[in-house]
C-alpha positions as CSV (number, residue, x, y, z in Angstrom):
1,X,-78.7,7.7,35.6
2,X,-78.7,4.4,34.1
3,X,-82.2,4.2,33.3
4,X,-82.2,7.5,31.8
5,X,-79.0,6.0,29.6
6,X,-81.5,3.5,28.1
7,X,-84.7,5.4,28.1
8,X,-86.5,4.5,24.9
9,X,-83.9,2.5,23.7
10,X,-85.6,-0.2,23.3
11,X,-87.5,1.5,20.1
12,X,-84.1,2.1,18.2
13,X,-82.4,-0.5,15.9
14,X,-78.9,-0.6,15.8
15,X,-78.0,-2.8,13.5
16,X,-80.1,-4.6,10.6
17,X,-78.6,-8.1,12.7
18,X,-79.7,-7.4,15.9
19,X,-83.2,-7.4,17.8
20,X,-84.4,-4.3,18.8
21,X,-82.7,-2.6,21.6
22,X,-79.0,-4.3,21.1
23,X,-76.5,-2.8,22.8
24,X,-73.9,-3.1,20.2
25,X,-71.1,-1.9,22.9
26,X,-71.8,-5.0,25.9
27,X,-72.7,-7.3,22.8
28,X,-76.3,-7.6,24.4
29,X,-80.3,-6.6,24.0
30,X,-81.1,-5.0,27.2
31,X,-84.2,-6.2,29.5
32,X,-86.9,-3.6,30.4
33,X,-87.6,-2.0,26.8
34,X,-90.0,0.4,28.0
35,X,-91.0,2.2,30.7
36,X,-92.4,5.4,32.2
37,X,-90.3,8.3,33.8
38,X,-91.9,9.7,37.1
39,X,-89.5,12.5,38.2
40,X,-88.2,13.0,34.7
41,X,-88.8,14.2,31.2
42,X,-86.7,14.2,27.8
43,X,-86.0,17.7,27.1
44,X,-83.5,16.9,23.8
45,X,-81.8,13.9,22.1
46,X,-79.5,14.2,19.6
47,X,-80.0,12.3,16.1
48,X,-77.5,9.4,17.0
49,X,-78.5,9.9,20.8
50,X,-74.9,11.2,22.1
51,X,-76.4,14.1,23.8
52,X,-79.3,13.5,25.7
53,X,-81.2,16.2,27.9
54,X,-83.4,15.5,30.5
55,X,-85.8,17.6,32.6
56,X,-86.5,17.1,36.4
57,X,-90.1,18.0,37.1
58,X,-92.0,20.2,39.6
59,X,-92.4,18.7,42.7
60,X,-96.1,18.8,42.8
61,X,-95.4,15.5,40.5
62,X,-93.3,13.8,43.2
63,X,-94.0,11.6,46.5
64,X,-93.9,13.0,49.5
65,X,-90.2,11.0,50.1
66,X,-88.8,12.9,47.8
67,X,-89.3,16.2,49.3
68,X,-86.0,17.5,51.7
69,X,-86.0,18.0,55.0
70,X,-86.5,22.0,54.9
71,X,-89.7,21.8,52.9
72,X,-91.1,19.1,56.2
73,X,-89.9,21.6,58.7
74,X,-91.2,24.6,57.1
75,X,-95.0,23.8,57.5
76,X,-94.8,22.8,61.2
77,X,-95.3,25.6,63.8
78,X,-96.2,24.5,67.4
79,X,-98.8,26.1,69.1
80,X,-98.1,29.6,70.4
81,X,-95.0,30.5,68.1
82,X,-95.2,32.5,64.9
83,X,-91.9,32.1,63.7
84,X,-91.6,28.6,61.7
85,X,-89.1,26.1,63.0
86,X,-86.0,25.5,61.6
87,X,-84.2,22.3,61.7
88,X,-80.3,21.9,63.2
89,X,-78.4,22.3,60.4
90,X,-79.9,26.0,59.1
91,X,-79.3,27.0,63.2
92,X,-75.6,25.7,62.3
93,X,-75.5,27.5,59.5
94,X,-76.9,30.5,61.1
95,X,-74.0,31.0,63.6
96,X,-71.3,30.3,61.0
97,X,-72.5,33.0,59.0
98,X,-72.4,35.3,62.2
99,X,-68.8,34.1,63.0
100,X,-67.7,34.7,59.5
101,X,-69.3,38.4,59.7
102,X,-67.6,38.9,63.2
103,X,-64.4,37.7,61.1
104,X,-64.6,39.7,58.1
105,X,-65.1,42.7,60.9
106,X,-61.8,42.1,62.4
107,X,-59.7,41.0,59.4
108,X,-61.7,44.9,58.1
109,X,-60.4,46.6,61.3
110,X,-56.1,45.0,61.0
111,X,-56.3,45.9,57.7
112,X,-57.1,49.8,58.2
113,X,-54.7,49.9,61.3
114,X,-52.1,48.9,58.9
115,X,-52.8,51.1,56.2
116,X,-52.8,54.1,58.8
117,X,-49.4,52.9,60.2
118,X,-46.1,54.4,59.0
119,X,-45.2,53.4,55.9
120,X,-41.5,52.8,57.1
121,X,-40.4,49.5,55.7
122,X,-37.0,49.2,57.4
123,X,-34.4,50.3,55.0
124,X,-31.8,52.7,55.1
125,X,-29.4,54.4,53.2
126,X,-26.7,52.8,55.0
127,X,-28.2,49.1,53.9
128,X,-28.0,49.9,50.5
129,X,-24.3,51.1,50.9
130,X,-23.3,48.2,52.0
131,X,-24.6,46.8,48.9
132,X,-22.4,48.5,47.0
133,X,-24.7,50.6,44.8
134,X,-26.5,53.5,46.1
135,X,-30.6,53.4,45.0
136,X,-31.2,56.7,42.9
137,X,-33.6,58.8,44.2
């Protein structure tokens, strides 16, 4: 992030005083004044620079380090299989999913036993009398 901070900033003058590239707010001229993005590219910049946009780039432009761990499990298939391997954290995820389904079945199932119970919540008559008011009806 702090090279895309400074990208191109060595072409901007910010003060008639100072060099190129001064940063007038750590009262210095920063080092590398240019350079070449590899994974990025400057979608927008605002006329003073205080919003800057940038845009990460397909991955056909990227190393092979930079591509996650699903993408190297998802080409490898050993011999006899036709289903792709998966690695240990999607088979995780897998059988929390299933537990959460299971779940969502019971919590499904309470819920309709206790709208086909008695609707009986415990009071009386006799409870509010004691009250001193009877409930109008």
């Amino acid at each position: 992030m702090y090279r895309l901070a400074y990208y191109r900033f060595g072409e901007v003058r910010t003060s008639a005083k100072e060099p190129m590239g001064y940063d007038s707010v750590r009262k210095c001229e920063i080092g590398l004044k240019s350079w070449d993005l590899k994974y990025y590219r400057e979608a927008y910049s605002s006329t003073r620079w205080l919003v800057r946009i940038f845009e990460v780039l397909p991955e056909t432009n990227r190393d092979d380090r930079m591509k996650g761990r699903s993408s190297r499990y998802s080409s490898y298939t050993p011999e006899g299989s036709t289903d792709i391997q998966t690695p240990k954290g999607a088979k995780q995820q897998a059988k929390k999913d299933a537990d959460k389904a299971e779940l969502d079945e019971q919590l499904a199932e309470a819920a309709e036993l206790k709208r086909n119970q008695d609707p009986d919540d415990g009071t009386t008559k006799a409870s509010f009398a004691s009250l001193g008011a009877m409930p109008k009806i």
